[in-house]
C-alpha positions in Angstrom: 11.3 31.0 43.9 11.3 33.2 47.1 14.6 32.4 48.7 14.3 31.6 52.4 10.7 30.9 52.0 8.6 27.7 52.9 7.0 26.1 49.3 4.6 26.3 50.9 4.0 29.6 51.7 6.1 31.1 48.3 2.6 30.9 46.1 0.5 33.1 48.9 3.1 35.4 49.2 3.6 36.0 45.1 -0.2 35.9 44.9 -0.3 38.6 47.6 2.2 40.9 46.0 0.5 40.7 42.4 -3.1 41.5 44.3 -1.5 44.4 46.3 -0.3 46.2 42.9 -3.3 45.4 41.0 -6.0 46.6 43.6 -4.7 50.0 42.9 -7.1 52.6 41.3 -6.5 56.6 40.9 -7.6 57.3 44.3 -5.1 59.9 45.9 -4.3 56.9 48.5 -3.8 54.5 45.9 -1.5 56.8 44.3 0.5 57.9 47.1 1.2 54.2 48.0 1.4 52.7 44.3 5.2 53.7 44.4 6.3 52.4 48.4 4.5 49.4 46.8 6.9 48.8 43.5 10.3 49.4 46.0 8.7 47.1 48.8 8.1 44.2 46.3 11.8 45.2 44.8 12.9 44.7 48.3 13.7 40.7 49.1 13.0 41.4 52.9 9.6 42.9 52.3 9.0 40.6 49.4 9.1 37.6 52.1 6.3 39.4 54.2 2.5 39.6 53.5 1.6 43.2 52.1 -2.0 44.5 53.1 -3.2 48.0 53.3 -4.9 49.1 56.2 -6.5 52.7 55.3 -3.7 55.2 54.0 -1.0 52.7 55.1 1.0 50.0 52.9 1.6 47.2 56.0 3.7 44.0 56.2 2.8 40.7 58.0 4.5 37.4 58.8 1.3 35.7 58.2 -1.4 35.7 55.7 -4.8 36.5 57.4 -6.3 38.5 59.9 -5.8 39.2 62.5 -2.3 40.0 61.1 1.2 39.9 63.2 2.1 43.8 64.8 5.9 43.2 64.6 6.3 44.8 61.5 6.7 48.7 60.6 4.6 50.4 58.2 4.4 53.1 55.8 1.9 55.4 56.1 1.1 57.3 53.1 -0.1 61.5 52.3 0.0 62.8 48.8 3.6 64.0 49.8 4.9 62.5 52.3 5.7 58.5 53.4 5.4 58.0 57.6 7.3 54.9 58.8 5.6 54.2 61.4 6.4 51.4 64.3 3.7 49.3 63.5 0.5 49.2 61.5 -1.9 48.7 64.7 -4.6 51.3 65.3 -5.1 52.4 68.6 -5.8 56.0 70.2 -2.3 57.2 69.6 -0.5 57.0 66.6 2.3 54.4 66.5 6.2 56.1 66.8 7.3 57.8 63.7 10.7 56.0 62.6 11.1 57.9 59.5 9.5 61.2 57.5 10.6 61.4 53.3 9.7 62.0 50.2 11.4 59.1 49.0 9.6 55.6 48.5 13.1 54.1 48.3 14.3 55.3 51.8 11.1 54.6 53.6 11.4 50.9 52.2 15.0 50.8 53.8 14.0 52.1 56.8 11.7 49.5 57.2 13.9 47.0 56.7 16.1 48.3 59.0 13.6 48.0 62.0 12.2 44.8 60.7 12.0 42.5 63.3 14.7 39.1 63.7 12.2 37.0 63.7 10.8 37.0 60.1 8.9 33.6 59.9 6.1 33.2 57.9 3.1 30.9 57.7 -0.3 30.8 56.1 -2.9 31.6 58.5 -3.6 34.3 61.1 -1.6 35.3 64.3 -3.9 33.5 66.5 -2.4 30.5 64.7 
């Protein structure tokens, strides 16, 4: 059981976290983001959140399908370096950098530091 989560929601969400580490092949972006994705789904904050990737970025949503909520941070992925980055949305200029490491762990915490207070979750999209 997924503790503060809806019954409802807790199979999507474990479904979603078992998809997001099996879709992983030997591309350089799937191996750059394989380990952010083993300490987010270690993490009980991010494990309440939707994971998706979204190009060379591991991203977290309260809901379960697109279009997807832009509260979140991200982690934005190179062979050796994690970006936390403000949010996962694409635009013309690159969402704020919160954090640059190495480290899978401390990109994970820093996202859950600037998650937002609000982390409700619900199946379906953020139109609602």
């Amino acid at each position: 059981m997924i503790p503060s989560v809806d019954d409802s929601v807790g199979p999507a969400l474990r479904a979603r976290w078992v998809a997001a580490r099996e879709q992983l092949g030997d591309s350089w972006v799937d191996l750059a983001i394989r380990p952010v994705v083993a300490a987010a789904a270690e993490s009980e904050s991010l494990s309440n959140l939707f994971p998706f990737t979204s190009m060379n970025r591991l991203c977290f949503s309260r809901c379960s399908d697109y279009p997807f909520t832009f509260d979140c941070p991200c982690i934005e992925a190179t062979p050796t370096t994690y970006f936390v980055l403000a949010t996962w949305a694409v635009g013309d200029e690159r969402a704020p950098v919160l954090l640059e490491t190495a480290n899978a762990n401390e990109a994970v915490a820093a996202v859950v530091a600037n998650l937002p207070p609000d982390r409700s979750v619900w199946i379906g999209s953020a139109d609602r």
